[in-house]
N, C-alpha and C positions, 0 to 999 in steps of 0.2 A: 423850602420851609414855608410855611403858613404862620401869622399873627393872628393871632383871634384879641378883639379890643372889645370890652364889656360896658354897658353903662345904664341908668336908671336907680341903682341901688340905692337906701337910703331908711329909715322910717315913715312905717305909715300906720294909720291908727285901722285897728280892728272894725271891718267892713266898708273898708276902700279897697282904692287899688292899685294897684304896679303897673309899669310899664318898663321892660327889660330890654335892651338891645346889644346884640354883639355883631360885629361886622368882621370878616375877613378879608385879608390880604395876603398876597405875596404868591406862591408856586400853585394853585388852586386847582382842583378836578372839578369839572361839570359833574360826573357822578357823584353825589356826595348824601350825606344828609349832617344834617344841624341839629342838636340839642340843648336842653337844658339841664342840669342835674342840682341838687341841693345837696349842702351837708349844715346840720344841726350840730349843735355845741354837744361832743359825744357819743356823734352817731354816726353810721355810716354815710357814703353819698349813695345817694338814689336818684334815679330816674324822675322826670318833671313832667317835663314833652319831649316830643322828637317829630321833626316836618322831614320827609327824601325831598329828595331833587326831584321825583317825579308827582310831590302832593299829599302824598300820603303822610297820616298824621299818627301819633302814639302818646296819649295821657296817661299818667299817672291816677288813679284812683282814689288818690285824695284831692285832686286839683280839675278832676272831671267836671266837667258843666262852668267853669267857673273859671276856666284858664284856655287862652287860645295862644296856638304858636303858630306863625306865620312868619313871610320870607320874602324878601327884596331880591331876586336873583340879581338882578343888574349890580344891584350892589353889594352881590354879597353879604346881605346882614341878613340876621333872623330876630325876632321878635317875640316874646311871652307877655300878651296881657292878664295879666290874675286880676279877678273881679272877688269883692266878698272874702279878703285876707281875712283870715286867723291868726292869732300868736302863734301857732302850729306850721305858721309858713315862716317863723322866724330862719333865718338858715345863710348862710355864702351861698351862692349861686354863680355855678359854674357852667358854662360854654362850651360844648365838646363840638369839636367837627368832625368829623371821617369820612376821606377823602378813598375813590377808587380809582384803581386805573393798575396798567399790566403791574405793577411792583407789587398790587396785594391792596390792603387798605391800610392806610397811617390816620392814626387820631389824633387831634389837635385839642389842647385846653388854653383857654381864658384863667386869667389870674384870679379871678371871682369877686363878686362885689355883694357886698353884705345885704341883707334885707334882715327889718327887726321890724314887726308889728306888734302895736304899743296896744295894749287892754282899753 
C-alpha cells in the first residue's frame, strides 16, 4: 500500500501564492508519476499538474504559466507552486499517485487539503 501525506493548504489572498506538498510512503514503484487534481464546491475534480518519473510535465490550462509542479525523488514528495491565485483556484486539492510495475498501475489519493483564496 502507498500513503500519500498532503500539506500547504490554507487561505491566501488573491495574487499570492501556494506552495503545496505531498509526499509518499510505503510499497512505492520507481515508475510512477505524481499529480495534482482540484475539486470546487459543486464541481467535478480536474486535473492541476502532473510531473512522470522521467520529467515530463502536464498543466492545466487554467493554472499554465503561473503554476509549476515539481519532485523530490529521494523523497518521494512532489510539489505545486501556484503564483498569481484567483478565487477560481479556491478548491481541495488532491494528490494522486500512479504507481507501475508488472500488476498494472494502482493510483493512490491524498485526503486533500483545502485552498480558499480570499478577494
Amino acid at each position: 500500500q502507498v500513503q500519500l501525506v498532503e500539506s500547504g493548504g490554507g487561505l491566501v489572498q488573491a495574487g499570492g501564492s501556494l506552495r503545496l506538498s505531498c509526499t509518499a510512503s510505503g510499497s512505492i514503484s520507481n515508475i510512477n508519476h505524481m499529480g495534482w487534481y482540484r475539486q470546487a464546491a459543486g464541481k467535478q475534480r480536474e486535473l492541476v499538474a502532473i510531473i512522470h518519473s522521467g520529467g515530463s510535465e502536464t498543466y492545466a490550462d487554467s493554472v499554465k504559466g503561473r503554476s509549476d509542479i515539481s519532485s523530490d525523488n529521494a523523497k518521494n514528495t512532489v510539489y505545486l507552486q501556484m503564483n498569481s491565485v484567483k478565487p477560481e483556484d479556491t478548491a481541495v486539492y488532491y494528490c494522486k499517485r500512479t504507481d507501475y510495475g508488472v500488476w498494472g498501475a494502482k493510483e493512490y489519493w491524498g485526503q486533500g487539503t483545502q485552498v480558499t483564496v480570499s478577494s
